[in-house]
C-alpha positions, 0 to 999 in steps of 0.5 A: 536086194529089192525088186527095183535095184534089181531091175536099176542093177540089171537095167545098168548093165545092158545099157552099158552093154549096148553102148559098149557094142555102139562104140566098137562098131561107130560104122552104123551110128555114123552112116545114121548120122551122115544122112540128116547132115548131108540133107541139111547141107544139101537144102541150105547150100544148093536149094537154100535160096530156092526153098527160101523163096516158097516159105514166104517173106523174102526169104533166103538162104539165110532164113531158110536154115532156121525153117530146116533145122527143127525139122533135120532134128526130128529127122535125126531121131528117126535115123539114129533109132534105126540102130536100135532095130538093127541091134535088137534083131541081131540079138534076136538072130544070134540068139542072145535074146533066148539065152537072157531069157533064161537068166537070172536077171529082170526081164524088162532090162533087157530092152530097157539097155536097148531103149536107153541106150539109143536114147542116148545116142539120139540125144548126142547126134541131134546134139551134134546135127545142131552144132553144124545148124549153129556153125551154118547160121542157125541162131533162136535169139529170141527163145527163153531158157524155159522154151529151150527146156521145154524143146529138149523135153520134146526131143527127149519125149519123141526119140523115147517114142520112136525108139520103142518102135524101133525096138518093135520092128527089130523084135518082129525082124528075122534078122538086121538087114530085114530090121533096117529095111522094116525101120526105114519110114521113120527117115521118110516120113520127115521128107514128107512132112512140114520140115523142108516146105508148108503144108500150104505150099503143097498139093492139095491132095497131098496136104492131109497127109503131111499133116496127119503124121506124128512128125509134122505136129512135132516140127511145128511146136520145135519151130514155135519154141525155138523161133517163136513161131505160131503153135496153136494145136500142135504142142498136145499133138505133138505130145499124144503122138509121142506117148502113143507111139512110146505105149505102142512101141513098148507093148509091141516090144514086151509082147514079142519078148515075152513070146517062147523061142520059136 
Protein backbone atom coordinates (compact mmCIF):
# COMPACT_ATOMS: atom_id res chain seq x y z
CA UNK A 1 0.00 0.00 0.00
CA UNK A 2 1.28 3.53 -1.04
CA UNK A 3 2.27 6.25 1.34
CA UNK A 4 -0.93 8.15 0.33
CA UNK A 5 -3.62 5.48 0.98
CA UNK A 6 -1.84 4.93 4.22
CA UNK A 7 -2.36 8.35 5.17
CA UNK A 8 -6.12 8.60 3.37
CA UNK A 9 -6.55 4.99 5.19
CA UNK A 10 -5.23 6.15 8.72
CA UNK A 11 -6.76 9.90 8.20
CA UNK A 12 -10.24 8.00 7.86
CA UNK A 13 -10.09 6.39 10.75
CA UNK A 14 -9.27 9.23 13.26
CA UNK A 15 -11.97 11.08 11.66
CA UNK A 16 -14.40 8.59 12.13
CA UNK A 17 -13.17 8.54 15.64
CA UNK A 18 -13.53 12.26 16.39
CA UNK A 19 -16.89 11.92 15.25
CA UNK A 20 -17.90 9.11 16.95
CA UNK A 21 -16.55 11.05 20.53
CA UNK A 22 -18.90 14.48 19.14
CA UNK A 23 -21.74 12.14 18.81
CA UNK A 24 -21.58 10.25 22.34
CA UNK A 25 -20.80 13.54 24.05
CA UNK A 26 -23.37 16.55 21.89
CA UNK A 27 -23.31 18.57 25.37
CA UNK A 28 -20.23 20.40 24.19
CA UNK A 29 -21.48 20.95 20.37
CA UNK A 30 -24.41 21.91 21.60
CA UNK A 31 -23.48 24.35 24.39
CA UNK A 32 -20.92 26.00 21.19
CA UNK A 33 -24.25 26.04 19.17
CA UNK A 34 -26.59 27.86 21.47
CA UNK A 35 -24.19 30.83 21.70
CA UNK A 36 -24.43 32.19 18.10
CA UNK A 37 -28.22 31.34 18.04
CA UNK A 38 -29.14 33.04 21.22
CA UNK A 39 -27.24 36.33 20.12
CA UNK A 40 -28.91 36.20 16.73
CA UNK A 41 -32.50 35.93 18.40
CA UNK A 42 -30.89 38.40 21.20
CA UNK A 43 -30.14 41.32 18.22
CA UNK A 44 -32.96 40.84 15.98
CA UNK A 45 -35.98 40.46 18.49
CA UNK A 46 -34.73 42.78 21.34
CA UNK A 47 -32.09 45.43 19.58
CA UNK A 48 -33.58 44.59 15.92
CA UNK A 49 -35.33 47.92 15.51
CA UNK A 50 -32.67 49.90 17.63
CA UNK A 51 -29.40 48.34 15.57
CA UNK A 52 -31.76 48.90 12.51
CA UNK A 53 -31.95 52.30 12.98
CA UNK A 54 -27.58 52.71 13.28
CA UNK A 55 -27.01 50.69 9.74
CA UNK A 56 -28.86 53.61 8.03
CA UNK A 57 -31.59 53.78 5.55
CA UNK A 58 -34.73 53.44 7.41
CA UNK A 59 -33.93 50.28 8.50
CA UNK A 60 -35.67 47.93 10.83
CA UNK A 61 -35.96 44.79 12.24
CA UNK A 62 -36.61 43.35 9.16
CA UNK A 63 -33.46 44.64 7.35
CA UNK A 64 -31.45 44.21 10.36
CA UNK A 65 -31.30 40.44 10.05
CA UNK A 66 -29.87 40.27 6.46
CA UNK A 67 -26.92 42.68 8.44
CA UNK A 68 -26.60 40.17 11.22
CA UNK A 69 -26.72 36.86 10.02
CA UNK A 70 -23.35 36.67 7.78
CA UNK A 71 -21.69 37.92 10.76
CA UNK A 72 -23.85 35.22 13.47
CA UNK A 73 -22.21 32.81 10.66
CA UNK A 74 -18.66 33.51 10.76
CA UNK A 75 -19.25 33.75 14.56
CA UNK A 76 -20.71 30.20 14.36
CA UNK A 77 -17.13 29.16 13.21
CA UNK A 78 -15.40 30.63 15.76
CA UNK A 79 -17.68 28.83 18.48
CA UNK A 80 -17.90 25.41 17.32
CA UNK A 81 -13.90 24.87 16.49
CA UNK A 82 -13.70 25.68 20.35
CA UNK A 83 -14.57 21.88 20.50
CA UNK A 84 -11.54 21.11 18.62
CA UNK A 85 -9.12 22.71 21.34
CA UNK A 86 -10.90 21.27 23.88
CA UNK A 87 -10.79 17.47 22.03
CA UNK A 88 -7.11 17.67 21.17
CA UNK A 89 -5.78 18.92 25.01
CA UNK A 90 -8.07 16.02 26.27
CA UNK A 91 -6.16 14.07 24.14
CA UNK A 92 -3.10 15.59 24.70
CA UNK A 93 -3.98 15.48 28.86
CA UNK A 94 -5.18 11.70 28.87
CA UNK A 95 -2.14 10.93 26.97
CA UNK A 96 -3.36 9.38 23.87
CA UNK A 97 -1.62 11.69 21.59
CA UNK A 98 1.94 10.06 23.25
CA UNK A 99 0.37 6.53 22.68
CA UNK A 100 -0.28 7.54 18.65
CA UNK A 101 2.86 8.56 18.67
CA UNK A 102 4.13 5.54 18.79
CA UNK A 103 1.78 3.83 16.36
CA UNK A 104 2.16 2.47 13.31
CA UNK A 105 0.07 4.85 11.70
CA UNK A 106 1.00 8.21 9.48
CA UNK A 107 1.57 10.88 11.99
CA UNK A 108 -0.37 13.73 10.40
CA UNK A 109 -3.56 11.89 10.73
CA UNK A 110 -3.90 12.18 13.83
CA UNK A 111 -4.82 15.90 13.59
CA UNK A 112 -5.97 15.50 10.15
CA UNK A 113 -9.14 13.38 12.02
CA UNK A 114 -9.34 16.24 14.25
CA UNK A 115 -9.27 19.29 11.54
CA UNK A 116 -11.66 17.35 9.38
CA UNK A 117 -13.88 16.39 11.64
CA UNK A 118 -14.52 19.97 13.35
CA UNK A 119 -14.65 21.12 9.70
CA UNK A 120 -17.48 19.17 9.36
CA UNK A 121 -19.31 19.98 12.66
CA UNK A 122 -18.52 23.87 11.67
CA UNK A 123 -20.01 23.31 8.22
CA UNK A 124 -23.48 21.62 9.49
CA UNK A 125 -24.24 24.34 12.65
CA UNK A 126 -23.45 27.27 10.29
CA UNK A 127 -25.99 25.22 8.39
CA UNK A 128 -28.17 25.12 11.04
CA UNK A 129 -27.74 28.89 12.52
CA UNK A 130 -28.63 29.80 9.00
CA UNK A 131 -32.20 27.77 8.97
CA UNK A 132 -33.11 29.83 12.08
CA UNK A 133 -31.74 33.19 10.08
CA UNK A 134 -34.16 32.00 7.04
CA UNK A 135 -37.29 30.70 9.48
CA UNK A 136 -36.65 34.55 11.09
CA UNK A 137 -36.72 36.49 7.70
CA UNK A 138 -33.61 36.16 6.32
CA UNK A 139 -34.07 35.98 2.40
CA UNK A 140 -30.63 36.90 -0.37
CA UNK A 141 -33.04 36.99 -3.63
CA UNK A 142 -30.64 38.58 -5.45
CA UNK A 143 -27.62 36.10 -5.08
CA UNK A 144 -26.82 33.91 -8.02
CA UNK A 145 -25.73 30.30 -7.67
CA UNK A 146 -22.12 31.04 -8.44
CA UNK A 147 -22.12 33.67 -5.52
CA UNK A 148 -23.73 31.32 -3.24
CA UNK A 149 -20.72 28.83 -4.01
CA UNK A 150 -18.33 31.18 -4.09
CA UNK A 151 -19.98 32.10 0.08
CA UNK A 152 -19.69 28.08 1.01
CA UNK A 153 -16.16 28.18 -0.16
CA UNK A 154 -15.41 31.05 2.04
CA UNK A 155 -17.12 29.58 5.07
CA UNK A 156 -15.56 26.47 4.06
CA UNK A 157 -11.91 28.08 3.60
CA UNK A 158 -12.25 30.14 7.13
CA UNK A 159 -13.50 27.18 9.62
CA UNK A 160 -10.54 25.05 7.65
CA UNK A 161 -8.47 28.26 9.32
CA UNK A 162 -9.62 28.58 12.41
CA UNK A 163 -9.94 25.31 13.12
CA UNK A 164 -5.90 24.61 13.01
CA UNK A 165 -5.78 27.32 15.20
CA UNK A 166 -7.93 25.90 17.48
CA UNK A 167 -6.19 22.82 17.01
CA UNK A 168 -2.91 24.71 18.11
CA UNK A 169 -4.21 26.01 21.28
CA UNK A 170 -5.18 22.66 22.36
CA UNK A 171 -1.87 21.23 21.38
CA UNK A 172 -0.04 24.53 23.68
CA UNK A 173 -2.96 23.53 26.60
CA UNK A 174 -2.21 21.44 29.76
CA UNK A 175 -5.37 20.28 29.95
CA UNK A 176 -9.40 21.19 28.26
CA UNK A 177 -10.49 23.71 30.62
CA UNK A 178 -7.05 25.67 29.96
CA UNK A 179 -7.88 24.81 26.09
CA UNK A 180 -11.57 26.55 26.16
CA UNK A 181 -10.41 29.58 28.04
CA UNK A 182 -7.18 29.93 25.68
CA UNK A 183 -9.74 29.35 22.48
CA UNK A 184 -12.17 32.18 23.68
CA UNK A 185 -11.25 35.29 21.20
CA UNK A 186 -12.40 33.39 18.47
CA UNK A 187 -16.24 34.29 20.02
CA UNK A 188 -15.06 37.69 20.93
CA UNK A 189 -13.41 38.99 18.41
CA UNK A 190 -16.71 38.78 16.20
CA UNK A 191 -18.25 40.95 18.84
CA UNK A 192 -15.79 43.48 18.20
CA UNK A 193 -16.12 43.39 14.49
CA UNK A 194 -18.57 44.90 11.59
CA UNK A 195 -20.97 41.97 12.50
CA UNK A 196 -23.81 43.62 14.79
CA UNK A 197 -22.95 47.86 13.70
CA UNK A 198 -20.32 49.56 10.70
CA UNK A 199 -17.06 50.35 11.29
CA UNK A 200 -18.45 53.86 10.51
CA UNK A 201 -20.73 54.08 13.37
CA UNK A 202 -17.96 53.24 15.89
CA UNK A 203 -15.44 55.56 17.90
CA UNK A 204 -12.92 56.41 16.22
CA UNK A 205 -10.32 55.25 17.93
CA UNK A 206 -11.88 52.00 17.97
CA UNK A 207 -12.29 51.94 14.35
CA UNK A 208 -8.54 50.46 13.35
CA UNK A 209 -9.43 47.65 15.32
CA UNK A 210 -12.48 46.59 13.97
CA UNK A 211 -11.15 46.60 10.81
CA UNK A 212 -7.96 45.21 11.19
CA UNK A 213 -9.20 41.64 12.14
CA UNK A 214 -9.35 38.38 10.13
CA UNK A 215 -13.34 38.68 10.90
CA UNK A 216 -14.39 42.11 9.88
CA UNK A 217 -12.97 41.49 6.02
CA UNK A 218 -14.68 38.12 5.98
CA UNK A 219 -18.01 39.40 6.94
CA UNK A 220 -17.80 41.87 4.67
CA UNK A 221 -17.45 39.81 1.40
CA UNK A 222 -20.27 37.30 2.95
CA UNK A 223 -22.47 40.22 3.33
CA UNK A 224 -21.24 41.38 -0.72
CA UNK A 225 -21.93 37.82 -1.84
CA UNK A 226 -25.08 37.16 -0.12
CA UNK A 227 -26.85 40.62 -0.25
CA UNK A 228 -25.03 42.12 -2.94
CA UNK A 229 -23.65 44.56 -0.95
CA UNK A 230 -20.00 46.51 -1.82
CA UNK A 231 -16.75 44.35 -1.19
CA UNK A 232 -14.06 46.17 -2.63
CA UNK A 233 -10.53 45.00 -0.92
CA UNK A 234 -12.21 42.59 1.59
CA UNK A 235 -12.59 39.57 -0.74
CA UNK A 236 -8.41 39.01 -0.91
CA UNK A 237 -8.35 40.20 2.73
CA UNK A 238 -10.83 37.96 3.54
CA UNK A 239 -8.59 35.19 1.69
CA UNK A 240 -5.12 35.96 3.14
CA UNK A 241 -6.41 36.05 6.56
CA UNK A 242 -7.87 32.48 6.26
CA UNK A 243 -4.67 30.97 4.56
CA UNK A 244 -2.63 32.61 6.79
CA UNK A 245 -4.28 31.67 9.69
CA UNK A 246 -4.80 27.77 8.33
CA UNK A 247 -0.43 27.99 7.62
CA UNK A 248 0.01 29.36 11.28
CA UNK A 249 -2.29 27.12 12.59
CA UNK A 250 -1.01 24.06 10.90
CA UNK A 251 2.70 24.63 11.51
CA UNK A 252 1.97 25.52 15.20
CA UNK A 253 0.10 22.26 15.54
CA UNK A 254 2.81 20.02 13.38
CA UNK A 255 5.44 21.55 15.54
CA UNK A 256 4.12 20.83 19.05
CA UNK A 257 3.16 17.02 17.68
CA UNK A 258 5.77 16.54 16.66
CA UNK A 259 7.68 17.74 19.86
CA UNK A 260 8.83 14.33 22.42
CA UNK A 261 6.46 13.63 25.40
CA UNK A 262 7.68 15.65 28.07
Amino acid sequence: MSSLSLAVRDSRTMLRRNLLHARRYPSLTLNLLLTPVMLLLLFVYIFGDTMGAGIGGGAGRSEYVAYVLPGILLMTIGSTVIGAAVSVATDMSEGIIARFRTMAIHRGSVLVGHVVGSVLQSTASVVLVAAVGVAIGFRSVDATALEWLAAFGLIALFALALTWIAVGMGMASPNAEAASNSAMPLILLPLISSAFTPIDAMPGWFQPIAEYQPFTPAIETLRGLLLGTEIGHNGWLAVAWSVGLAALGYRWSTSKFSDDPK
